[in-house]
N, C-alpha and C positions, 0 to 999 in steps of 0.2 A: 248453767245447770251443774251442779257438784255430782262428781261420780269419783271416788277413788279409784276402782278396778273395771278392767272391760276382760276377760280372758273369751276368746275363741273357743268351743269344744273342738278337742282332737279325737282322733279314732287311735284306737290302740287300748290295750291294756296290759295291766303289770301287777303285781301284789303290793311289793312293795318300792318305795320310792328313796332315794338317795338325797339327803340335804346336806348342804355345808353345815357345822354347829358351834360356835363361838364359845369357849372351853373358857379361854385366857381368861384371866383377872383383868388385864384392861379392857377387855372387850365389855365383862361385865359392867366395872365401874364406867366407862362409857357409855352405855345405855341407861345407868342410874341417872347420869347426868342429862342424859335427853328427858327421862320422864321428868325429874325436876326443873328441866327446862319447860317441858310442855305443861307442868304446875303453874310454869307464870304466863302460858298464853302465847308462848314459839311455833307458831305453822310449821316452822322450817326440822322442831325437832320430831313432831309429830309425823312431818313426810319422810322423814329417815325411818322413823320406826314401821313406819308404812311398807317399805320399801324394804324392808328387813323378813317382816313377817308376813305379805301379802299371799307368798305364795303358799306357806304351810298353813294358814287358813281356809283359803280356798280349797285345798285339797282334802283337808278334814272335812268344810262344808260339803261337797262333792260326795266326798265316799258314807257321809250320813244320811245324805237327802236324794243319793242320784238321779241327781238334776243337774244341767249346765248352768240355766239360768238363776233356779233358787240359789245354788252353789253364791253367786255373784250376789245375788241380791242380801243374803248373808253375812258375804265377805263384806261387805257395802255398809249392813247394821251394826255388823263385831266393832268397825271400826269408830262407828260414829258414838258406838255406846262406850269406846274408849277416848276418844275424844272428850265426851261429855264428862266421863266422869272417872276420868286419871286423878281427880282431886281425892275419891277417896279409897284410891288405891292405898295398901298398907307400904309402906318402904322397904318393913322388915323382911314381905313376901318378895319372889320372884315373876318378876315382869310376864316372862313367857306362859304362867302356868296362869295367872289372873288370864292371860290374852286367851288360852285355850278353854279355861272354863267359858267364859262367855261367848266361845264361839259352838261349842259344845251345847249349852244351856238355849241356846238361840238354835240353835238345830232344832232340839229337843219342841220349844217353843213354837217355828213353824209347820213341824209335821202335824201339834197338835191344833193346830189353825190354819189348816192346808186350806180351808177355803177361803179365810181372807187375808189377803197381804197386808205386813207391815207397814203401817202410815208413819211418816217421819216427819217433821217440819222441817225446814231449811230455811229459817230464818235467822240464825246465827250468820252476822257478818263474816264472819271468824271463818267458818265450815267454808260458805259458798266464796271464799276467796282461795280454796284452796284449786290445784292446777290439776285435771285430768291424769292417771295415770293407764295406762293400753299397753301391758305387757303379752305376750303372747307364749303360753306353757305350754310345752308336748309333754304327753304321759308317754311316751316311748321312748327311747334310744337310741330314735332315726335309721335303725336298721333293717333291711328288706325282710320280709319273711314270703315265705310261699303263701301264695295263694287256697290253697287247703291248711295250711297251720292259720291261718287269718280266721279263718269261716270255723273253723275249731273251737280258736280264743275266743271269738266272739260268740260261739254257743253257750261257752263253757264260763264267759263272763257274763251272759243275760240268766243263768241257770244263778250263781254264786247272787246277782242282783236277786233273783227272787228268794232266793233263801235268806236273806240278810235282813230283806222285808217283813219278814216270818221271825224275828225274834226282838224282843224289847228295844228300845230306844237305849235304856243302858246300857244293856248287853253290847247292841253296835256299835256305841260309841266307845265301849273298851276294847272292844276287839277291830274296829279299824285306829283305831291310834296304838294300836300293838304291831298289828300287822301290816299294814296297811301305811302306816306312819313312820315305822322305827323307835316309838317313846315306849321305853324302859318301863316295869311294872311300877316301883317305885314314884317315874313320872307322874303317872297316870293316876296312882293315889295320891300324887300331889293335887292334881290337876281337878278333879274331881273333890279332894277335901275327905273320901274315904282310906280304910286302911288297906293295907297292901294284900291280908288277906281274903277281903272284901272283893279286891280288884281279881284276885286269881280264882276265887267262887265263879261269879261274873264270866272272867274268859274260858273258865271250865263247862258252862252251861250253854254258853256260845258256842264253842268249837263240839259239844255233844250235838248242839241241834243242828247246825251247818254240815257234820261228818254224816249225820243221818239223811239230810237232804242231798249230798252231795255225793251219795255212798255210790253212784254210778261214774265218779269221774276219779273217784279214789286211787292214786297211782301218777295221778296227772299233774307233771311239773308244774302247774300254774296253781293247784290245791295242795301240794304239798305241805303248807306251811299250818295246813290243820292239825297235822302231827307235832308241830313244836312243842 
C-alpha cells in the first residue's frame, strides 16, 4: 500500500512554528536539479523532496483543516498531485511556492467536499513502489508546562479553532501561513498568484474578525500575534 506520511497527533499548542529555510544558491540549484530529475521519472529525487517539504505541508494542512487525520490525508494528495504532474511545472517559478499553492488549493477543495473523500488510484507502478515514510512531529518544544497553563492553552486553542472556522477559506489560509507558518507577505502573494496588497486586505479582515471573536483573551501571550 503506498502511504508517504503517517504523523501521530500531538497535544500541545503554539502560534507559531520554527523551520530551517534553505537560503543558499546551492541549496536552490539543488532542488532544481531534483525536479528535473523527477521530470525523467527518479523516485529517489522525488523522496528527497518529500522529505524536505513533508513537514511544512502537513502543518499548513493541519492549521486549514483542524484535523489530524484530513491534515494527512492531504499531505498524502499535495504529494501525489506533485508527483503526477512536476511535468508541468513552470522552471521559471519557484518549487516551494507551486508546492504550497496546491496544498492550500486542496485544502480549500476538501472543506468544500467534507462529505466525500478524495478517490485516488494507485495504479502507477512508479507511486506504489515508493517506501513508507512515519515521521513523528511535536507541535511543542518538549517543555513541562503546569497543569493550569495546559487547561488554559487548550481553552484558549479550541476558542482561536472556532473563530478561524468563522472566516473564509482565503482569509485562513493567509492568515495561518503568516502566522502560523512564518511566510513573508510577499511569499504568500507569491504563493497564492495575488498581489501583496491583496494579501494585507485578506490578513486585515482576518485579524478584525478573530480580534472580535477573541476580544476575551486579548492580552494573552498565545493571541498576541493578532496585534502584529
Amino acid at each position: 500500500m503506498f502511504y508517504i506520511l503517517h504523523i501521530p497527533l500531538q497535544s500541545g499548542f503554539c502560534f507559531k512554528r520554527s523551520f530551517a529555510t534553505n537560503v543558499e544558491a546551492k541549496v536552490k540549484t539543488d532542488e532544481n536539479i531534483l525536479v528535473e530529475q523527477m521530470c525523467h521519472g527518479h523516485i529517489g529525487a522525488f523522496q528527497e523532496l518529500v522529505e524536505r517539504y513533508k513537514k511544512k505541508v502537513y502543518y499548513l494542512a493541519y492549521d486549514m483543516v483542524d484535523d489530524h487525520h484530513e491534515a494527512e490525508d492531504i499531505s498524502q494528495e499535495v504529494f501525489i498531485k506533485v508527483f503526477r504532474f512536476i511535468k508541468k511545472f513552470r522552471k521559471d517559478a519557484k518549487f516551494s511556492s507551486w508546492l504550497y499553492q496546491i496544498t492550500v488549493n486542496t485544502c480549500i477543495d476538501m472543506k468544500r467536499k467534507k462529505s466525500s473523500k478524495p478517490q485516488i488510484s494507485m495504479e502507477d507502478s512508479q507511486i506504489e513502489s515508493i517506501h513508507p515514510i512515519e515521521p513523528v512531529y511535536s507541535r511543542t518544544d518538549g517543555s513541562i508546562h503546569n497543569p493550569e497553563h495546559l487547561v488554559e492553552t487548550d481553552m484558549i486553542q479550541q476558542r482561536i479553532h472556532q473563530a478561524l472556522a468563522k472566516i473564509s477559506p482565503k482569509e485562513r489560509s493567509v492568515f495561518v501561513m503568516r502566522y502560523y507558518n512564518d511566510f513573508k507577505t510577499g511569499e504568500i502573494a507569491e504563493i497564492l498568484n495575488v498581489s501583496i496588497n491583496t494579501i494585507k486586505s485578506l490578513l486585515l479582515r482576518a485579524k478584525r474578525k478573530l480580534q472580535k471573536e477573541l476580544s476575551f483573551y486579548q492580552g494573552k501571550s498565545e493571541v498576541e500575534v493578532l496585534h502584529d
